[in-house]
One Martini backbone bead per residue (centre of mass of N, CA, C, O) as a GRO file, in nm:
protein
  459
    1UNK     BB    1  15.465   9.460  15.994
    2UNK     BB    2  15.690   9.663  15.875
    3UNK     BB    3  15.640   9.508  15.569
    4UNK     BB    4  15.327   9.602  15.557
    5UNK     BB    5  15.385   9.895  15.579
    6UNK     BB    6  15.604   9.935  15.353
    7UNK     BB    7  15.382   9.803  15.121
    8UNK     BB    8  15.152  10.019  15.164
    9UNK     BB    9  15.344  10.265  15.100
   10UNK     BB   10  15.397  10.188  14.817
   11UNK     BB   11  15.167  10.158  14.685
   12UNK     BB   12  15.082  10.454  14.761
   13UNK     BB   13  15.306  10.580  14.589
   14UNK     BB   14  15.192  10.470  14.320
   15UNK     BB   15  14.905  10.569  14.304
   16UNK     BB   16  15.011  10.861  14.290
   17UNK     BB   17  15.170  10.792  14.103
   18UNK     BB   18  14.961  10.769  13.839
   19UNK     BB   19  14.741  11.021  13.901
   20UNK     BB   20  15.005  11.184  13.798
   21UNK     BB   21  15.074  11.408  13.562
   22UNK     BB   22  15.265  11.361  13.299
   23UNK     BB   23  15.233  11.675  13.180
   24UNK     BB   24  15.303  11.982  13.205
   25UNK     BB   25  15.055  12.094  13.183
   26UNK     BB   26  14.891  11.926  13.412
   27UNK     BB   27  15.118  12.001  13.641
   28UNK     BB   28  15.056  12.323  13.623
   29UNK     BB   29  14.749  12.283  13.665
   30UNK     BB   30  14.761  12.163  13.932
   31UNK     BB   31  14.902  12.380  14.083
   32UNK     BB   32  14.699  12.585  14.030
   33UNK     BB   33  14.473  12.455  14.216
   34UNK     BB   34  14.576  12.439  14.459
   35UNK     BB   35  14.615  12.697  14.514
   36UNK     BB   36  14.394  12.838  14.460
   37UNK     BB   37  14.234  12.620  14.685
   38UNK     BB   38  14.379  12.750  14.937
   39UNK     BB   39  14.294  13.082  14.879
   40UNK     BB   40  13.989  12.970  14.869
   41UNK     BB   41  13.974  12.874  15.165
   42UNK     BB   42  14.079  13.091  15.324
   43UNK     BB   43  13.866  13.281  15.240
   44UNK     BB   44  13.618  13.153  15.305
   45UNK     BB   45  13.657  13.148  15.618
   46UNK     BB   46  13.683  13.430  15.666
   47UNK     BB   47  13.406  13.555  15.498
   48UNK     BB   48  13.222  13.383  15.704
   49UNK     BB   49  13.327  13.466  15.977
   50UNK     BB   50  13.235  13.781  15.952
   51UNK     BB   51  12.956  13.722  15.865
   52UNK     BB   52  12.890  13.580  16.127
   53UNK     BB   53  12.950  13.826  16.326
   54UNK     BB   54  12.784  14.042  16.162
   55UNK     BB   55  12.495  13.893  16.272
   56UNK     BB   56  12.554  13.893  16.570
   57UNK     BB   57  12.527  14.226  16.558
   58UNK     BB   58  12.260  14.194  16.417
   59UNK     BB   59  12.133  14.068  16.653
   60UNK     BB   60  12.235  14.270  16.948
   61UNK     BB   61  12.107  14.535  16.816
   62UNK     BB   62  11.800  14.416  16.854
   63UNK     BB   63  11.796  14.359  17.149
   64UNK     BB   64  11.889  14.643  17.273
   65UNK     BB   65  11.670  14.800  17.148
   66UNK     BB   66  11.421  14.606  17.280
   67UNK     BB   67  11.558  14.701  17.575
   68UNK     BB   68  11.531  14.999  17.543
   69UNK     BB   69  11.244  14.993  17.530
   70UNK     BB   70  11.141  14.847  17.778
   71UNK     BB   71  11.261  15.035  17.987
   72UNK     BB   72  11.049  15.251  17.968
   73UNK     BB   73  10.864  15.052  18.134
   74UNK     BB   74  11.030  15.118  18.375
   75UNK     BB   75  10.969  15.187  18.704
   76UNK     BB   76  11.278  15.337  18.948
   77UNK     BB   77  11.185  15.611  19.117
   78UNK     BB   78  11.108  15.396  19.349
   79UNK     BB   79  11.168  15.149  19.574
   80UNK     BB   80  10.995  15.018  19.334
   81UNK     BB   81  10.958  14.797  19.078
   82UNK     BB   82  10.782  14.909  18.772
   83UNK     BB   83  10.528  14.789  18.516
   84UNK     BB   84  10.442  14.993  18.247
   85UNK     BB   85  10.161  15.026  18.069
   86UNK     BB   86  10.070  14.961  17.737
   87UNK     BB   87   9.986  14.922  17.392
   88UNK     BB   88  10.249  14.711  17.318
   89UNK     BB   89  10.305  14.495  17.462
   90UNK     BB   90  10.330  14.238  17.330
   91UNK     BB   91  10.583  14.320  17.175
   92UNK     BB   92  10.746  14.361  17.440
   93UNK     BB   93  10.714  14.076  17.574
   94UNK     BB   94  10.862  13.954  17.384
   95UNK     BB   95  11.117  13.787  17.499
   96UNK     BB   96  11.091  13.962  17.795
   97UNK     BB   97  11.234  14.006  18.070
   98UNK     BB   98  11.198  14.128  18.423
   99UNK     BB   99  11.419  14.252  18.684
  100UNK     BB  100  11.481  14.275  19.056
  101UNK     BB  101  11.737  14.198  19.060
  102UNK     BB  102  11.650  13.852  19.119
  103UNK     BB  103  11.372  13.918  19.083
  104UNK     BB  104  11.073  13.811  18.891
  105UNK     BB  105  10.827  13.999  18.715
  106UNK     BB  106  10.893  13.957  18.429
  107UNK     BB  107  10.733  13.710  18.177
  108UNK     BB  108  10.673  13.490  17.922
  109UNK     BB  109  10.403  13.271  17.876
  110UNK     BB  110  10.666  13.027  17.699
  111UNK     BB  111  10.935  13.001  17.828
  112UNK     BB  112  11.012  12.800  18.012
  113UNK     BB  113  11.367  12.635  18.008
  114UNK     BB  114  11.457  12.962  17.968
  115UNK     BB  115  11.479  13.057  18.283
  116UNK     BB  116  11.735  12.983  18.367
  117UNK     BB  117  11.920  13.090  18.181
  118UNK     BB  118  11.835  13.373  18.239
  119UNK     BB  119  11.892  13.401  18.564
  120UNK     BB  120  12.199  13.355  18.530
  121UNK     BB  121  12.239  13.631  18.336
  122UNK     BB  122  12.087  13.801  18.589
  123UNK     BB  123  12.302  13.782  18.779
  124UNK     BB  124  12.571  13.853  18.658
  125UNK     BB  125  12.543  14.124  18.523
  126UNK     BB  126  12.488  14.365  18.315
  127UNK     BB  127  12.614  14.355  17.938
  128UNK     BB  128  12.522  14.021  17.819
  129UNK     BB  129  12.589  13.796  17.596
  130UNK     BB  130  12.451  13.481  17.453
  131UNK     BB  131  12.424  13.127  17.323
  132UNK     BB  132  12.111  12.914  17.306
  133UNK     BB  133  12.009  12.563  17.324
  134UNK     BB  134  11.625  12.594  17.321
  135UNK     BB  135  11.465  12.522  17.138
  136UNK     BB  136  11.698  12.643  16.978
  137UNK     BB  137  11.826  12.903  16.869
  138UNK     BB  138  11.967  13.164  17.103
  139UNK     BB  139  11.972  13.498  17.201
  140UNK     BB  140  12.127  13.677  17.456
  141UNK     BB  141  12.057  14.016  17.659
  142UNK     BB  142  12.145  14.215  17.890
  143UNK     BB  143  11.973  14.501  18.080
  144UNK     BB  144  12.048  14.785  18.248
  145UNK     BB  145  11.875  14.972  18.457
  146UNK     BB  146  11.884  15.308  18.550
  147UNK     BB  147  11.931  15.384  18.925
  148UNK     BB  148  11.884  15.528  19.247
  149UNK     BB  149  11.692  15.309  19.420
  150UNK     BB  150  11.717  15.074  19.220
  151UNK     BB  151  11.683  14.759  19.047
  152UNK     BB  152  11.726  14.640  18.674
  153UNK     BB  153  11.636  14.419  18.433
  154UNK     BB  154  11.681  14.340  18.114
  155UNK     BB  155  11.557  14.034  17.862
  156UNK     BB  156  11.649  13.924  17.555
  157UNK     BB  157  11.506  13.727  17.283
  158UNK     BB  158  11.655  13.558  16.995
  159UNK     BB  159  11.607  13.393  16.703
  160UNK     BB  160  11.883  13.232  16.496
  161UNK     BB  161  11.774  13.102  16.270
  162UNK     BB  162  11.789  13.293  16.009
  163UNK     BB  163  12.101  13.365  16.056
  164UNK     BB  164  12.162  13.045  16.027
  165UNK     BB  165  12.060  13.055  15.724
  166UNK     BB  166  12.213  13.284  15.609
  167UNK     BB  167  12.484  13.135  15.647
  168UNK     BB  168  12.440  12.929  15.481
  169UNK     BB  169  12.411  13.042  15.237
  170UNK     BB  170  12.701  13.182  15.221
  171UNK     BB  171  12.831  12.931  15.227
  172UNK     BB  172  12.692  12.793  14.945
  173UNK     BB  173  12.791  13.040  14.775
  174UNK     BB  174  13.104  13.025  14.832
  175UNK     BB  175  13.126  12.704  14.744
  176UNK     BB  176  13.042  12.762  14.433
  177UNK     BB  177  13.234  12.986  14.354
  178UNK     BB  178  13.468  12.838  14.372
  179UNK     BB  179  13.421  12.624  14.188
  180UNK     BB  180  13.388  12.762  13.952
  181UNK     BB  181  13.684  12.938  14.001
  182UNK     BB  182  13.826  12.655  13.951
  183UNK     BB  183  13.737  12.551  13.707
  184UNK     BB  184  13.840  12.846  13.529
  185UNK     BB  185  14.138  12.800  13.639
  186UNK     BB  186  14.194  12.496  13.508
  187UNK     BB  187  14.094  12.572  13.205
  188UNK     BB  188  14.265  12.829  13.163
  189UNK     BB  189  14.534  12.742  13.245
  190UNK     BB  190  14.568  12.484  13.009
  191UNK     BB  191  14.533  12.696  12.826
  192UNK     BB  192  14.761  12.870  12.833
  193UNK     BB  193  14.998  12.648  12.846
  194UNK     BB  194  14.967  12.578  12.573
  195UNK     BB  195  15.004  12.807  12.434
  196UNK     BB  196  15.304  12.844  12.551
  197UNK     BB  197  15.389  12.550  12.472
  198UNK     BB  198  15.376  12.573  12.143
  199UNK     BB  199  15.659  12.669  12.042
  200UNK     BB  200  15.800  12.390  12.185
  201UNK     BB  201  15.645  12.207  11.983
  202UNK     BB  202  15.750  12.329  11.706
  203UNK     BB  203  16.073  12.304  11.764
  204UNK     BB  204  16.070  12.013  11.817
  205UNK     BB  205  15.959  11.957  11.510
  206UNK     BB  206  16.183  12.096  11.381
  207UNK     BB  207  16.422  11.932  11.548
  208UNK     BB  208  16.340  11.694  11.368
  209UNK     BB  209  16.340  11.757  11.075
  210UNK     BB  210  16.665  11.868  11.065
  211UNK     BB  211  16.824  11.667  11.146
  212UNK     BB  212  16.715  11.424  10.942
  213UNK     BB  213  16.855  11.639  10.696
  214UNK     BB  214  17.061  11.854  10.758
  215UNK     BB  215  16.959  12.144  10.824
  216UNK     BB  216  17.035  12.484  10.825
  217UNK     BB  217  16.828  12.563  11.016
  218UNK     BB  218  16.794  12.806  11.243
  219UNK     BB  219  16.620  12.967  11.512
  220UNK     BB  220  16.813  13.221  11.531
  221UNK     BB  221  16.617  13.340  11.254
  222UNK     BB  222  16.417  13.311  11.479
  223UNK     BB  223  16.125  13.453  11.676
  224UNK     BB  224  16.105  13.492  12.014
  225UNK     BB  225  16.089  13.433  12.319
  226UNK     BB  226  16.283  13.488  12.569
  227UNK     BB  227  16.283  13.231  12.697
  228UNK     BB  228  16.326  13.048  12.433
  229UNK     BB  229  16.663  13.162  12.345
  230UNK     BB  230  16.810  12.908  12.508
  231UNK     BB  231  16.682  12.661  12.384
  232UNK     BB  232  16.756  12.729  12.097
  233UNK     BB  233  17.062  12.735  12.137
  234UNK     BB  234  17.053  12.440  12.216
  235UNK     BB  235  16.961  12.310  11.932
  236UNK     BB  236  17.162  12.425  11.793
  237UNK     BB  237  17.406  12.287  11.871
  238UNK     BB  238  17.318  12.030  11.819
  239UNK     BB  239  17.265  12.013  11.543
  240UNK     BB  240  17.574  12.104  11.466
  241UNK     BB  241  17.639  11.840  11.550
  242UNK     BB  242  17.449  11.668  11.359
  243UNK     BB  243  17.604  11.793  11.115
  244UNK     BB  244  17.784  11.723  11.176
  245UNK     BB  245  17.834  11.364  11.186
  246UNK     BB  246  17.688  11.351  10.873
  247UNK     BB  247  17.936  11.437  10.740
  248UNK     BB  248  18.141  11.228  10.858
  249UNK     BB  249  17.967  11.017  10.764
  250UNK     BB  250  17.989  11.077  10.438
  251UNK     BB  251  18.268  11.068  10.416
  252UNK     BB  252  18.387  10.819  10.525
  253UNK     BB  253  18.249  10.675  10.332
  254UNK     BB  254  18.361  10.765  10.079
  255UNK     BB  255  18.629  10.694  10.105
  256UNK     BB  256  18.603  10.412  10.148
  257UNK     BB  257  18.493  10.391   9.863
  258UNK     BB  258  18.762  10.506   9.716
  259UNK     BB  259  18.968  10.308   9.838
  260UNK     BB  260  18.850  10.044   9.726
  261UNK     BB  261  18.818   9.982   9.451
  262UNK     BB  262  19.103   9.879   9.350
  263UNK     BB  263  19.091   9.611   9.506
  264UNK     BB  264  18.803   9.547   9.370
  265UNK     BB  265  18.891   9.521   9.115
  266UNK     BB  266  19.126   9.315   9.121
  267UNK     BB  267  18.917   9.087   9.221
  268UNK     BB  268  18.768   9.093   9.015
  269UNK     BB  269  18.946   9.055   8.767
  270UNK     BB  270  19.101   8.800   8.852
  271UNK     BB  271  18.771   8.631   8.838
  272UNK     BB  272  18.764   8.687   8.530
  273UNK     BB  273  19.036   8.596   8.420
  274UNK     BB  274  18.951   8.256   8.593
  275UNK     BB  275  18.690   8.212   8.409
  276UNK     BB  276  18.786   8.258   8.105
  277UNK     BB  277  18.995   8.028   8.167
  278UNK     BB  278  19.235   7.813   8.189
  279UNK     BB  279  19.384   7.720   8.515
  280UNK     BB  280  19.629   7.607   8.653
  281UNK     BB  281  19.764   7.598   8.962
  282UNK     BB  282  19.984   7.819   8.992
  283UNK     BB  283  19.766   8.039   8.863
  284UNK     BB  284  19.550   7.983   9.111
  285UNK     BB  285  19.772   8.069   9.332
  286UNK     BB  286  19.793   8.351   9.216
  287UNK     BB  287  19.513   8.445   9.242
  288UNK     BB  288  19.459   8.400   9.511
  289UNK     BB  289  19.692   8.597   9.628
  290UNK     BB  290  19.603   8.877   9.479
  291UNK     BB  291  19.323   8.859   9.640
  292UNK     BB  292  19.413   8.848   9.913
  293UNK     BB  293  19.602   9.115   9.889
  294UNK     BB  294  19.345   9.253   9.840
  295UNK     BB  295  19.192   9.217  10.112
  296UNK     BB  296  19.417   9.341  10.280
  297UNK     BB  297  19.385   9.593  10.203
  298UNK     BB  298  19.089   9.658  10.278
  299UNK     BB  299  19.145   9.626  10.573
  300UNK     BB  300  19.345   9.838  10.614
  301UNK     BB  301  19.171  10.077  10.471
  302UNK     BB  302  18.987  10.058  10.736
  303UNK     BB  303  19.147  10.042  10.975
  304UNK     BB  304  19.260  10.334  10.910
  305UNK     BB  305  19.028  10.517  10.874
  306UNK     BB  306  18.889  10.448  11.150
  307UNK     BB  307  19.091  10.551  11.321
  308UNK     BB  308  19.121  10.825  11.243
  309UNK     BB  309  18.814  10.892  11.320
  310UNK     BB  310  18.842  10.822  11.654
  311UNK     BB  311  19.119  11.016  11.673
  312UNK     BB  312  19.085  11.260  11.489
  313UNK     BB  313  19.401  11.487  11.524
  314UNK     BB  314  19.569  11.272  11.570
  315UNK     BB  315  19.867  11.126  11.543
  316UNK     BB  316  20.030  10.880  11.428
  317UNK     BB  317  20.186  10.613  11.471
  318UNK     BB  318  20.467  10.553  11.361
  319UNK     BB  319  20.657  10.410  11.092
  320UNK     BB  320  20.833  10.468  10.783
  321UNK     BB  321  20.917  10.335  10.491
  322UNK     BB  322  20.913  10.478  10.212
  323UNK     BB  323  21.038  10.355   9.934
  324UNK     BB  324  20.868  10.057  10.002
  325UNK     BB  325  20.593  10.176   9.997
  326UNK     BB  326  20.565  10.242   9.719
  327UNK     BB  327  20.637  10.021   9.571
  328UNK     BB  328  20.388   9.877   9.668
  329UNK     BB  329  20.177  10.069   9.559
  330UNK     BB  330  20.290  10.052   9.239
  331UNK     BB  331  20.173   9.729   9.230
  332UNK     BB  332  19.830   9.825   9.221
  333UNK     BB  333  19.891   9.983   8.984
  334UNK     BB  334  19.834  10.147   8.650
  335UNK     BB  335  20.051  10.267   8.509
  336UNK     BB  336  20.255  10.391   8.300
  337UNK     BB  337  20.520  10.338   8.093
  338UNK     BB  338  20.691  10.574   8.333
  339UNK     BB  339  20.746  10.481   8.651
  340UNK     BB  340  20.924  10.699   8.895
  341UNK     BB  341  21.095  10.606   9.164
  342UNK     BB  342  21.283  10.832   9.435
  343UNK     BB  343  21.585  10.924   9.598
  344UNK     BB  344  21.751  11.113   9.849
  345UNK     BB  345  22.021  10.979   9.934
  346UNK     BB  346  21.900  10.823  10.216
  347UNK     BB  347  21.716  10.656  10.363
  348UNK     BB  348  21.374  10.713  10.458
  349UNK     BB  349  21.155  10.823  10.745
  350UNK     BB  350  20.823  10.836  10.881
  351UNK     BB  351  20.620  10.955  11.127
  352UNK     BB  352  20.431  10.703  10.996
  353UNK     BB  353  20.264  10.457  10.902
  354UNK     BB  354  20.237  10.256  10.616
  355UNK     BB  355  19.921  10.276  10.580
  356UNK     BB  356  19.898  10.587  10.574
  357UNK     BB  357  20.103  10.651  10.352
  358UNK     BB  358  19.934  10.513  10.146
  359UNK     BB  359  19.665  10.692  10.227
  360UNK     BB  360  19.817  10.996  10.114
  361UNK     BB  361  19.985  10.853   9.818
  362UNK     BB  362  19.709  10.684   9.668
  363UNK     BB  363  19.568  10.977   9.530
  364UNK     BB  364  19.791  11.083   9.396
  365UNK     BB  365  19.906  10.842   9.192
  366UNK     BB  366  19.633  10.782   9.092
  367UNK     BB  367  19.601  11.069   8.918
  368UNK     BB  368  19.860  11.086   8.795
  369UNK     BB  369  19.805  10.776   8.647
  370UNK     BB  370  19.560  10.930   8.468
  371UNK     BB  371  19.680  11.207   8.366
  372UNK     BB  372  19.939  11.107   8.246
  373UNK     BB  373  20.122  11.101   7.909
  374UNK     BB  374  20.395  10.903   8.039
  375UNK     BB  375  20.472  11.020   8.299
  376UNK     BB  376  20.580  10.936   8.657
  377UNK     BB  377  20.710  11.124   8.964
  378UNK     BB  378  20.890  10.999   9.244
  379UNK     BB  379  21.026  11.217   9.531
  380UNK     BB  380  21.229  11.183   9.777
  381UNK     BB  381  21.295  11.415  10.047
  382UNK     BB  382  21.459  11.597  10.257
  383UNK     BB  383  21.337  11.847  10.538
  384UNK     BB  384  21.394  12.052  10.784
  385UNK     BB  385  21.082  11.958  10.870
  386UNK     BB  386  21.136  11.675  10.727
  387UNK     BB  387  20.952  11.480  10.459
  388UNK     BB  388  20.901  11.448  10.114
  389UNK     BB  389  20.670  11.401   9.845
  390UNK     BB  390  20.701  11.401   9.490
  391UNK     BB  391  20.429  11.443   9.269
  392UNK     BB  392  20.466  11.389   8.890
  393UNK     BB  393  20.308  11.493   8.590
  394UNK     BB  394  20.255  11.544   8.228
  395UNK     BB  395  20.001  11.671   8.184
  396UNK     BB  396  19.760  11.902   8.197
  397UNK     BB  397  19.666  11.973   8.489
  398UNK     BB  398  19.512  12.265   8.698
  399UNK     BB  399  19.284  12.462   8.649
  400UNK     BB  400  19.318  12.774   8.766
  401UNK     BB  401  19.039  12.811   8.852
  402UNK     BB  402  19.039  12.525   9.026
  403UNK     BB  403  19.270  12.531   9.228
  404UNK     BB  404  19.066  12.633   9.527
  405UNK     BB  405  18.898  12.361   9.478
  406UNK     BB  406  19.088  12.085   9.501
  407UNK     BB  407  19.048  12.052   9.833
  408UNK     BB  408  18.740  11.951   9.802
  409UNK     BB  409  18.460  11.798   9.823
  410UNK     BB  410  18.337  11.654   9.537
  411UNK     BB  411  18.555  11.843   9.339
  412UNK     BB  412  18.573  11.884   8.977
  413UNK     BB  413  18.723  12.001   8.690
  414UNK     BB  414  18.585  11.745   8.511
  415UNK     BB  415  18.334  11.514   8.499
  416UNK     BB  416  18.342  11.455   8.147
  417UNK     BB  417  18.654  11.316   8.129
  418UNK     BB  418  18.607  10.972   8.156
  419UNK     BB  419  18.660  10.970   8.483
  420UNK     BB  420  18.657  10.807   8.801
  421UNK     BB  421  18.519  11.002   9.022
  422UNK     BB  422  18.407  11.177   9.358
  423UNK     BB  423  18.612  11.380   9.491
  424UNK     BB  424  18.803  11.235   9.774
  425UNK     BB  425  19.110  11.207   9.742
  426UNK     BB  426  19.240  11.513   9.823
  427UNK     BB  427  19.095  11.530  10.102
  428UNK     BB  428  19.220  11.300  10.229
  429UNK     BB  429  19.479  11.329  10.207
  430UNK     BB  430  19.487  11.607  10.377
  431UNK     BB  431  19.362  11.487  10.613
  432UNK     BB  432  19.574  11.283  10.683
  433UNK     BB  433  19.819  11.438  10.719
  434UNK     BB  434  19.758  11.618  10.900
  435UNK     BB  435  19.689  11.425  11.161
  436UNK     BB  436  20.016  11.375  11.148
  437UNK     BB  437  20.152  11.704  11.104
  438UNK     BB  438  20.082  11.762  10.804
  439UNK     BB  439  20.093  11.817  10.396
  440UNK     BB  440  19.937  11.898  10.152
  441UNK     BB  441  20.003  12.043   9.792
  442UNK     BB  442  20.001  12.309   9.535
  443UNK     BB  443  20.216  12.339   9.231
  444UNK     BB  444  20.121  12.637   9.063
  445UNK     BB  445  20.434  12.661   8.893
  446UNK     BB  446  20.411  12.381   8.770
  447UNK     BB  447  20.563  12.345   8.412
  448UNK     BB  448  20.411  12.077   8.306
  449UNK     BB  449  20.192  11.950   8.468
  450UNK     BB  450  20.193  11.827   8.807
  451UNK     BB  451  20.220  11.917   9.159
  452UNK     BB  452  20.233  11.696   9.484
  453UNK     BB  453  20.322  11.788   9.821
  454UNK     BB  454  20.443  11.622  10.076
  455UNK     BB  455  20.438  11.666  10.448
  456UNK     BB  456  20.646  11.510  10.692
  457UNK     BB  457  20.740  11.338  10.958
  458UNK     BB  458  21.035  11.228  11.097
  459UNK     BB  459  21.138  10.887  11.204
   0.00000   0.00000   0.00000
């Protein structure tokens, strides 16, 4: 039993959420007409109160009146009560009995079973009004005549049909105006708040359009109401979230997309170099080699940089000998004639590990080897805070003008000048340093060709 009780009420439950407005507008228009609903039934119970009153002593008024005008024909001035003749009798006999004492002078000649009600009434003494249905509804009320040597009582009745009609039409009449100002109410309601709510559907429209895009524009530069000031300032956060996030999502890929270059270079070049010629057993098994290490180049370089990009600004861990990681380095790419790694002093080492130092000093070595017109130069050296790596070629240098843009993303000193590359190399070192706790530098006095200062922690 109590298993049927309680899947009757979960129906029950569920059949009411079914039936509720899914829509803020729905739930807000719902909430306004329900408060209507009871502020108009309770005006209306009290507005037809006050009117069944008011008609009830317009009922009671109109008896008074007719009592006391039979009153008038009652003569008490004798030992004994008479009922004087009059030209409107019939007038005044409607509906009227008239008592001395308990004694019963005159009544109506349709009295009927209304006549005990009457004595009734009469017996109890006083001014006093009831309510009788007897063959329909009737008002009655008692009027004593003042005497000095007798006693008179006048009961007059009337009829309360007109009264109890009357108040049905104001009852139907308040009812039907409920009706109209509820409907009134639920559908200016709905307007209302459709049009209040009009800012957050353009917003939302908004905060979609520029999401997808990544675009600049944000609420902060357009006028709403105050209501809606936090709103938007709340969409301008997400927005200027997901604009970094997409941001860093087109670094990411750009980067993975610039470090890889040379190993899948390496790799195409070696299966074109293995298909265009017979190749022996030692030769195949070379080429298998070095494409090996380059698809393992290939995984260290996603593996270091998606780390970086999960880790944020954290440091990395490990340490790494310096000199054998550049000439590791140095054995992937294309020197020019003259390429010296040198040291200062005792081994060094830094305190990253050996796959960051590569993807920190291989954008700068392969600039080098880029723009270098005989030579390039790498030197490792202690110093005070750590250890530096300086990467120098003979070339021509960095255009003074565009010094100040060197480590921006995407920016080259001349677009055109025959070397691919898309200005990616020199921001990815600098922020893989920095990640480390060090630095890129361009030392803008060194002359002639370029130098490129690495400064990182020792390990």
């Amino acid at each position: 039993m109590r298993g049927a009780r309680h899947r009757l009420r979960l129906a029950a439950t569920a059949f009411l959420r079914r039936l509720a407005p899914r829509t803020l507008r729905g739930r807000l228009s719902l909430v306004a007409l329900t408060t209507a609903t009871l502020l108009m039934l309770v005006l209306t119970v009290a507005f037809n109160a006050v009117a069944g009153r008011r008609l009830q002593h317009q009922a009671d008024d109109e008896l008074r009146t007719r009592a006391a005008a039979v009153a008038t024909t009652v003569d008490t001035s004798g030992t004994t009560v008479r009922v004087l003749e009059t030209s409107n009798d019939a007038l005044l006999d409607a509906n009227v009995w008239i008592y001395t004492g308990r004694r019963l002078l005159e009544k109506p000649p349709n009295a009927g079973a209304l006549t005990d009600t009457v004595d009734a009434l009469a017996r109890r003494g006083g001014r006093r009004c009831v309510t009788a249905d007897v063959d329909g509804p009737l008002r009655l009320c008692s009027q004593p005549v003042a005497a000095d040597n007798s006693e008179a009582t006048v009961v007059t009745a009337l009829d309360l049909s007109p009264y109890r009609s009357s108040a049905e039409t104001l009852l139907l009449g308040s009812l039907a105006l409920d009706a109209v100002m509820l409907a009134c109410t639920y559908a200016l309601t709905r307007l209302a708040v459709g049009r209040a709510l009009r800012p957050v559907r353009t917003m939302t429209d908004h905060a979609a359009q520029w999401s997808a895009v990544a675009s600049e524009e944000r609420f902060g530069q357009m006028r709403h109401p105050a209501e809606l000031a936090r709103l938007g300032a709340s969409l301008d956060a997400i927005l200027d979230r997901i604009r970094t996030l997409l941001r860093h999502e087109r670094q990411l890929t750009g980067e993975l997309g610039h470090e890889l270059r040379t190993p899948l270079s390496r790799i195409i070049a070696e299966l074109d170099w293995w298909q265009t010629r017979p190749r022996t057993a030692g030769q195949t098994h070379a080429s298998h080699q070095v494409i090996a290490e380059a698809a393992q180049s290939m995984r260290t370089i996603c593996d270091t940089l998606l780390d970086d990009a999960r880790s944020g600004a954290s440091t990395a861990p490990g340490t790494a000998e310096i000199l054998p990681t550049l000439r590791r380095l140095t054995e992937v790419l294309d020197p020019p004639r003259h390429l010296t790694v040198a040291a200062d002093g005792p081994p060094l080492e830094a305190g990253v590990s050996p796959a960051l130092l590569e993807r920190i000093v291989s954008p700068l070595l392969t600039n080098a080897c880029r723009y270098a017109l005989s030579k390039v130069t790498v030197r490792v050296y202690r110093a005070a805070d750590g250890v530096r790596v300086d990467v120098i070629d003979d070339g021509l240098g960095v255009p003074p003008p565009f010094a100040g843009q060197l480590f921006e993303p995407g920016r080259r000193a001349d677009p055109g000048d025959g070397h691919s590359g898309a200005g990616l190399g020199l921001p990815l070192a600098r922020r893989l340093a920095r990640s480390a706790g060090g630095e890129v530098t361009y030392d803008h006095g060194h002359t002639p060709g370029a130098r490129f200062v690495v400064s990182l922690p020792a390990g």
